[in-house]
C-alpha positions as CSV (number, residue, x, y, z in Angstrom):
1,X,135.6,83.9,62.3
2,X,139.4,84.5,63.7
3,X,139.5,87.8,62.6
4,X,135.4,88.7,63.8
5,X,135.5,91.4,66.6
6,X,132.6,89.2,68.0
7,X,134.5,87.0,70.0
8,X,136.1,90.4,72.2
9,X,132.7,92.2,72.6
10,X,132.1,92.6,76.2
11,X,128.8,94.3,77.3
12,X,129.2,97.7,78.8
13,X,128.1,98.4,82.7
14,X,124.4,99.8,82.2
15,X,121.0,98.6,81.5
16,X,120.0,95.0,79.9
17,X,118.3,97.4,77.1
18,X,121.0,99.8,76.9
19,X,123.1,96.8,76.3
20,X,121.1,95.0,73.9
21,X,121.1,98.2,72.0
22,X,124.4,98.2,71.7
23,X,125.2,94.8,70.3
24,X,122.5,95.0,67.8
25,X,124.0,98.5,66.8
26,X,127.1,96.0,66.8
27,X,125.4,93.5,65.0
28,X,124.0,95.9,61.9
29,X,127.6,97.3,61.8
30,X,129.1,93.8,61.0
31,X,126.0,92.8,59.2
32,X,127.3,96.0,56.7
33,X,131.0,95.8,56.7
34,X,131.6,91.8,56.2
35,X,128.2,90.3,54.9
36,X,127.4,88.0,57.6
37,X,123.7,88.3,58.5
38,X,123.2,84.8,59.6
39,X,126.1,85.7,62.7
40,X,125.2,88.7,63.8
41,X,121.5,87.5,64.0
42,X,122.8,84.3,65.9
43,X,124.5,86.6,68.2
44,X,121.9,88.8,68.9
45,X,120.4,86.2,69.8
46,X,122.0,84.3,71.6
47,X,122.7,88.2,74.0
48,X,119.1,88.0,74.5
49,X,118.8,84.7,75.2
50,X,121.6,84.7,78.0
51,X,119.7,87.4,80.0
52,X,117.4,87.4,82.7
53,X,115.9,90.8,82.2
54,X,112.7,91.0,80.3
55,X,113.5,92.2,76.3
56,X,111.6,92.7,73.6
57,X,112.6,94.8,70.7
58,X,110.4,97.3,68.6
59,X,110.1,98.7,65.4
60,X,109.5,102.1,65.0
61,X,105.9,101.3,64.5
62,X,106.0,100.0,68.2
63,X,105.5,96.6,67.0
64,X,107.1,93.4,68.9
65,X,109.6,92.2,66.9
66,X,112.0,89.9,69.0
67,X,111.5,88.7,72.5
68,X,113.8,86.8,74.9
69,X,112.8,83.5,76.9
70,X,112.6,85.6,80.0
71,X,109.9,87.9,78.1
72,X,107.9,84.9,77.0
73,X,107.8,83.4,80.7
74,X,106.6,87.2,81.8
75,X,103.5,87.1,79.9
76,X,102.7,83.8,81.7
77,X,102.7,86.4,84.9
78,X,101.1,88.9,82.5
79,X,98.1,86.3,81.6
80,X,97.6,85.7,85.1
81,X,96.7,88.7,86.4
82,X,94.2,88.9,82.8
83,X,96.6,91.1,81.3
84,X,96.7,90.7,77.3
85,X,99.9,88.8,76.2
86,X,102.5,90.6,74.2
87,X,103.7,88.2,71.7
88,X,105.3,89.0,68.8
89,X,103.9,90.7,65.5
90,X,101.4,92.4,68.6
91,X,101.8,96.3,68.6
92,X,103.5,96.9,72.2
93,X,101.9,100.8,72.4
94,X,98.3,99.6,71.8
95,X,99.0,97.1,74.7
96,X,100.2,99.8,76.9
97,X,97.6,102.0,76.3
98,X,94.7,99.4,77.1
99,X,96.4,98.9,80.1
100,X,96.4,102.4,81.1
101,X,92.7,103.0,80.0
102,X,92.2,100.1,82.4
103,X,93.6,102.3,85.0
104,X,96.7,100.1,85.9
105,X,99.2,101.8,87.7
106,X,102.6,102.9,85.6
107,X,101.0,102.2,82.3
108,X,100.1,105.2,80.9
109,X,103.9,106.8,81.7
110,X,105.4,103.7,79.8
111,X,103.1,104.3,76.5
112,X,104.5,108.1,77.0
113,X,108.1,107.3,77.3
114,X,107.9,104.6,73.9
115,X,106.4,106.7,72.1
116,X,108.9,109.5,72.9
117,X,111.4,106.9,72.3
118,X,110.5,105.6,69.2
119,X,110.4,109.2,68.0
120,X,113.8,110.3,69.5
121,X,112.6,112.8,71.3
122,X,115.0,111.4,75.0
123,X,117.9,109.5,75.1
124,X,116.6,107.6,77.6
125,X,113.7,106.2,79.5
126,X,112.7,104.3,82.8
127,X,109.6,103.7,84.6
128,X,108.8,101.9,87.5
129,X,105.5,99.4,88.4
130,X,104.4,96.7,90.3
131,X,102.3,93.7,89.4
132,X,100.6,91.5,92.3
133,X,101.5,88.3,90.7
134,X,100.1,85.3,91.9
135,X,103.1,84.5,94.3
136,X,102.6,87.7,95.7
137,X,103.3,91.7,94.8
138,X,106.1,91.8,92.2
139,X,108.4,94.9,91.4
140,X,109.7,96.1,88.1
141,X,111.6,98.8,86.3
142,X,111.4,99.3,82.3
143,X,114.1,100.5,80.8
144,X,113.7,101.9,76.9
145,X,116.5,102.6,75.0
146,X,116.5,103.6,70.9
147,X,118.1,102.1,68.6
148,X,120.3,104.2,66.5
149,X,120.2,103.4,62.7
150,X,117.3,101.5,62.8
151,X,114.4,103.6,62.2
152,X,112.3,104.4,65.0
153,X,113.9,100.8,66.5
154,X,113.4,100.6,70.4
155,X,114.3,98.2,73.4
156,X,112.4,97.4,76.4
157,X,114.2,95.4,78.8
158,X,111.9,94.9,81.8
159,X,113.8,93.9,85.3
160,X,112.7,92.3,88.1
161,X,113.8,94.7,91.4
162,X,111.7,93.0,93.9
163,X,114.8,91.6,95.8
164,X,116.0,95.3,95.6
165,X,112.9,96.7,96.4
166,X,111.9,94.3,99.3
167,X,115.7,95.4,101.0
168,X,115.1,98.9,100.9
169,X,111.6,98.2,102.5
170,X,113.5,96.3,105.9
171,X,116.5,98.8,105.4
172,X,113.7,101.5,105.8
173,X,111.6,99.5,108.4
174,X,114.8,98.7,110.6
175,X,115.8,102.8,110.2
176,X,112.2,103.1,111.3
177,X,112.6,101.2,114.4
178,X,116.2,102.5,115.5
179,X,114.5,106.3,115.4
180,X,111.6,105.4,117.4
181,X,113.8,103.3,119.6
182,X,116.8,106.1,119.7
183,X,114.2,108.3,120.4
184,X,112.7,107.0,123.5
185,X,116.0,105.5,125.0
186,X,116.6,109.5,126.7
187,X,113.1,109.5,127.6
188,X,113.8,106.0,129.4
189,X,117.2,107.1,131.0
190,X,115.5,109.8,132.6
191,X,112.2,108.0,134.0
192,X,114.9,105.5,135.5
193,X,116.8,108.5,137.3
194,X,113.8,110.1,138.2
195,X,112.5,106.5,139.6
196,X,115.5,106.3,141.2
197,X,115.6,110.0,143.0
198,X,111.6,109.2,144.2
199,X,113.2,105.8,146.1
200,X,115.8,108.0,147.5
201,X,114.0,110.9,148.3
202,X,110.7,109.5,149.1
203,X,111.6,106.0,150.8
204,X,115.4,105.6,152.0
205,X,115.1,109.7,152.5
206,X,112.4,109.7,154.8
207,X,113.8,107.2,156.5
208,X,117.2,108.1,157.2
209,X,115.6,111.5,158.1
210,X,112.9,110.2,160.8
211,X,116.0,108.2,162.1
212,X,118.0,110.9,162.8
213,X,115.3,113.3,164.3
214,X,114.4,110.4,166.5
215,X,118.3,109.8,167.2
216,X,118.7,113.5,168.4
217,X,115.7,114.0,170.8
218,X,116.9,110.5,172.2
219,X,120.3,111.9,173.0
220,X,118.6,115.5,174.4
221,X,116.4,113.4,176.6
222,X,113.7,114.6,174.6
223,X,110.3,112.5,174.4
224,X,109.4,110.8,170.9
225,X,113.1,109.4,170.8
226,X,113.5,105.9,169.9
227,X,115.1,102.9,171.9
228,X,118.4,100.7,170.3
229,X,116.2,98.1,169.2
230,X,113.7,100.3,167.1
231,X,116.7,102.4,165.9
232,X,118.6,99.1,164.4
233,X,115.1,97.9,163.0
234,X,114.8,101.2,161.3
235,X,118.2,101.1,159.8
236,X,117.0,97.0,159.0
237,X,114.5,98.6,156.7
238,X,116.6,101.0,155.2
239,X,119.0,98.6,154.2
240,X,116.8,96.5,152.9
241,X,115.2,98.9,150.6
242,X,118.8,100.1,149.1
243,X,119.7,96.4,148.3
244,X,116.3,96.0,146.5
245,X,117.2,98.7,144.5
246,X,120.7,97.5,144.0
247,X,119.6,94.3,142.8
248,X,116.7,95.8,140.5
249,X,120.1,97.8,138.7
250,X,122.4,94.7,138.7
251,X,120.9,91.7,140.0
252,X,124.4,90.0,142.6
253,X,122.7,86.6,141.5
254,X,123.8,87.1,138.3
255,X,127.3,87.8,138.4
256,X,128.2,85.4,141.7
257,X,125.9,82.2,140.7
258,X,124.9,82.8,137.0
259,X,121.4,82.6,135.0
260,X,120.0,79.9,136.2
261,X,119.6,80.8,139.6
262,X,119.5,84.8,138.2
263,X,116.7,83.5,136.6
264,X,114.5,81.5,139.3
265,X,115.3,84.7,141.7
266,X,113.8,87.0,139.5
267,X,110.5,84.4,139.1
268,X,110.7,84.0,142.7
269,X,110.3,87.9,143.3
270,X,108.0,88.3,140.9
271,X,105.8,85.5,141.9
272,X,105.6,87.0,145.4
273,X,105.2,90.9,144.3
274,X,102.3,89.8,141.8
275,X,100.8,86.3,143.1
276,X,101.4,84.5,139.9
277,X,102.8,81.0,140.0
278,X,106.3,81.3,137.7
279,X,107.1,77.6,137.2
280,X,110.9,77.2,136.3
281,X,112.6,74.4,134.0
282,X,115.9,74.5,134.0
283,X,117.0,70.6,133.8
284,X,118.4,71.6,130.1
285,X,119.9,74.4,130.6
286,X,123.7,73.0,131.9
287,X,126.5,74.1,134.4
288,X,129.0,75.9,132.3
289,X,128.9,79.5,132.3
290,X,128.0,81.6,129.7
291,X,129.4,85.2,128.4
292,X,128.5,88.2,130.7
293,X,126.8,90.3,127.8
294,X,124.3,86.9,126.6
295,X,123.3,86.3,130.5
296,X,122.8,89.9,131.3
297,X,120.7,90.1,127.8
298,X,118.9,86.6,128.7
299,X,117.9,88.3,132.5
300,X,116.3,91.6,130.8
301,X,114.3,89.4,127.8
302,X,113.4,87.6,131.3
303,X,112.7,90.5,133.6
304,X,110.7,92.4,130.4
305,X,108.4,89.2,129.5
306,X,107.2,88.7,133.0
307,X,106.8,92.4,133.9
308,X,104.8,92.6,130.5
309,X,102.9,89.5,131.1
310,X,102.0,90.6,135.2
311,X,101.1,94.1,134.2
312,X,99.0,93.5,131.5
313,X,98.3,89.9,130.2
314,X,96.3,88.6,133.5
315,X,98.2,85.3,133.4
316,X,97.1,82.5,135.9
317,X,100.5,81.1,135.7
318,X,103.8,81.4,133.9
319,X,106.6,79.3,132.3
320,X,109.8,80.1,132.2
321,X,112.6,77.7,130.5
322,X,116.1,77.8,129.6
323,X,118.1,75.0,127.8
324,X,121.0,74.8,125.6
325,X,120.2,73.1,122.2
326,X,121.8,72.4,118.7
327,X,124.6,74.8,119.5
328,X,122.1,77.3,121.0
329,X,121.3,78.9,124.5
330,X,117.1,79.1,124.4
331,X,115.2,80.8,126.7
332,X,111.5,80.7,126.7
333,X,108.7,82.5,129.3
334,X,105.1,81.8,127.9
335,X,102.3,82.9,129.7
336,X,98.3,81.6,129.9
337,X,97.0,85.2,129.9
338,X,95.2,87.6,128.0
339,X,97.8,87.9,124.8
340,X,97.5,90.3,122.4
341,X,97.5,92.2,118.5
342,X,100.8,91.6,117.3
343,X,100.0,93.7,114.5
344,X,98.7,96.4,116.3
345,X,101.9,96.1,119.1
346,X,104.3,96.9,116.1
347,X,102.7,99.7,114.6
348,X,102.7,101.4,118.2
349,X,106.6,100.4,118.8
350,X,107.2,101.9,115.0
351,X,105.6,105.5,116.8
352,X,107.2,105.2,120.1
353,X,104.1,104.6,122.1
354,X,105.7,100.9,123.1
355,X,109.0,99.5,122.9
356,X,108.7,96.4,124.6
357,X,108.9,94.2,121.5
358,X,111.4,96.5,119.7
359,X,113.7,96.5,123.0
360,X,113.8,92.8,123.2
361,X,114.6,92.1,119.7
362,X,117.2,94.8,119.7
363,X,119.1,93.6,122.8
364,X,119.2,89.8,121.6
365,X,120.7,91.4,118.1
366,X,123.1,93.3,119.9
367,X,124.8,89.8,121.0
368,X,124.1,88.0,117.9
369,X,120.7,86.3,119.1
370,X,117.2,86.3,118.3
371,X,113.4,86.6,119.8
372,X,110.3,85.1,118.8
373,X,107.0,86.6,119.6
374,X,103.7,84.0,119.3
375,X,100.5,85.4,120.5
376,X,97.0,86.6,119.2
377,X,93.8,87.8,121.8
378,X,92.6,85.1,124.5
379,X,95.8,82.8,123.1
380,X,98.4,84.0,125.6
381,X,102.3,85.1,124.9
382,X,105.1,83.1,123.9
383,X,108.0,84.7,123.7
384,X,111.6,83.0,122.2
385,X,114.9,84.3,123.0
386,X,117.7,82.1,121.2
387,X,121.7,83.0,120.9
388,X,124.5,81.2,119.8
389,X,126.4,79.2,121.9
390,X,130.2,80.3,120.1
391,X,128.7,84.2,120.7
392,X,127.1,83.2,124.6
């Protein structure tokens, strides 16, 4: 065998059948030029042995005349679902036509493309399908590829894509969410400024403007002028209501004492604006300081839980946790309230009607965490915020 050109054939970059049709082209050549039908069959197959696509090959009768191990273990798939085995000596095109008379889905356009095949009539043909195996829904291209100088000799290589196919769904799913998310975040910008202009206008405004009517007839001698005392409790309350909004922007806690006590300030607030009891648990949660980005991110999963749980769950009572464990920083509110449809929360996040979920998820990946969401109707809400310790 030193001087056989088997031993430097490489298969070319395309399709199992394409290749398959290649060596066995090979194969027939060799078979013809040096007499050695016993090696080129071995080699042929051993080819089809080594792969994992799905081949059979057909004669230009379309019957099955040699199959792969990966083609045998398909029909156990194929038996499953009561699909008629293809073994072979079966005719392949009288299979695929019983399984398009059945009405299965991507059968009648593969009996089209063998038969167009087998009678040379394309170079090339692919079609895709789907099987709901038992282990769940299963995607597959076949690729059918003639053999030249064999009759009306065919390949079908059948390939499993559903890794491929499965990626392209969460590639598709995650574009789905970034529009929908990209798309509100304007939306939100400008309900925040316009928030913000109604607290200045309608609140501080109104105040600093009653303050300085009263200030003037005061110093004309006028009546309806106010005394020191009600002037500086005035300007009390105006201050007051600026550093409430401060704190709602940037919370001071956060950045001069850390999470922790970020943390039981925002419960603290809450539980007084809303009359829920926010129980903190902190004992785990340890002294050292974590990176700006994780604690800000931990305060808004913190501040968005609550304010979703208040406003709409019903909660009597909420828990909120933080703790550092097995390298990670984990924060956890859960709530006794009202929960609600996962499901149903998703599909409105994918159309922009809610971003809650989406906005959480999105602002622990942006610092290499994650967030967990566990509720159903009458269950209450848990919700799981987790980061690495090396990233915090």
């Amino acid at each position: 065998m030193g001087d056989s050109p088997l031993w430097g054939w490489v298969l070319p970059p395309v399709g199992a059948g394409q290749a398959v049709a290649a060596v066995l082209r090979h194969a027939v050549r060799m078979q013809k030029a040096n007499g050695m039908p016993a090696a080129s069959e071995a080699m042929v197959r051993g080819i089809l042995d080594s792969l994992d696509s799905r081949i059979a090959v057909l004669d230009g009768q379309g019957r099955i005349v040699a199959v792969n191990p990966a083609w045998e273990r398909f029909d156990d798939v194929r038996i499953a679902k009561g699909f008629a085995p293809a073994h072979v000596g079966d005719n392949y095109l009288e299979l695929l036509d019983d399984l398009a008379r059945a009405g299965q889905p991507g059968f009648p356009e593969a009996a089209s493309a063998a038969r167009r095949m087998i009678a040379r009539e394309a170079p090339f043909a692919a079609v895709d399908y789907r099987i709901d195996a038992p282990g769940g829904v299963r995607w597959f291209v076949a690729r059918i590829t003639p053999m030249e100088g064999m009759g009306g000799a065919v390949v079908v290589a059948h390939e499993d894509v559903t890794a491929r196919v499965l990626a392209r769904e969460a590639v598709d799913d995650a574009n789905r969410r970034l529009k929908a998310l990209s798309g509100k975040v304007l939306s939100i910008q400008e309900e925040e400024r316009r928030a913000l202009s109604r607290e200045l206008h309608d609140d501080v405004g109104q105040s600093l403007a009653a303050l300085g009517i009263a200030l003037h007839r005061t110093a004309l001698g006028k009546p309806g002028g106010l005394g020191q005392e009600q002037c500086a409790r005035l300007v009390e309350e105006v201050f007051a209501k600026i550093r409430t909004m401060s704190q709602e922007l940037r919370p001071p806690q956060l950045e001069q004492l850390g999470l922790s006590d970020a943390l039981r300030w925002l419960a603290k607030r809450h539980s007084e604006a809303t009359g829920v009891r926010i129980a903190c648990d902190f004992a785990h949660a340890g002294t050292e300081r974590v990176s700006p980005d994780a604690e800000i991110t931990c305060y808004r999963i913190a501040q968005e839980a609550i304010s979703n749980a208040t406003r709409h769950a019903r909660p009597r009572s909420i828990a909120l946790a933080l703790r550092r464990t097995k390298g990670l920083l984990e924060l956890v509110v859960s709530d006794d309230g009202a929960g609600f449809d996962m499901s149903a929360v998703r599909a409105r996040g994918l159309q922009g009607a809610s971003l809650g979920l989406t906005g959480m998820e999105e602002r622990a990946e942006l610092v290499g965490g994650r967030v967990e969401f566990k509720s159903a109707a009458g269950e209450g809400t848990t919700v799981t915020a987790r980061f690495p310790l090396e990233a915090a």
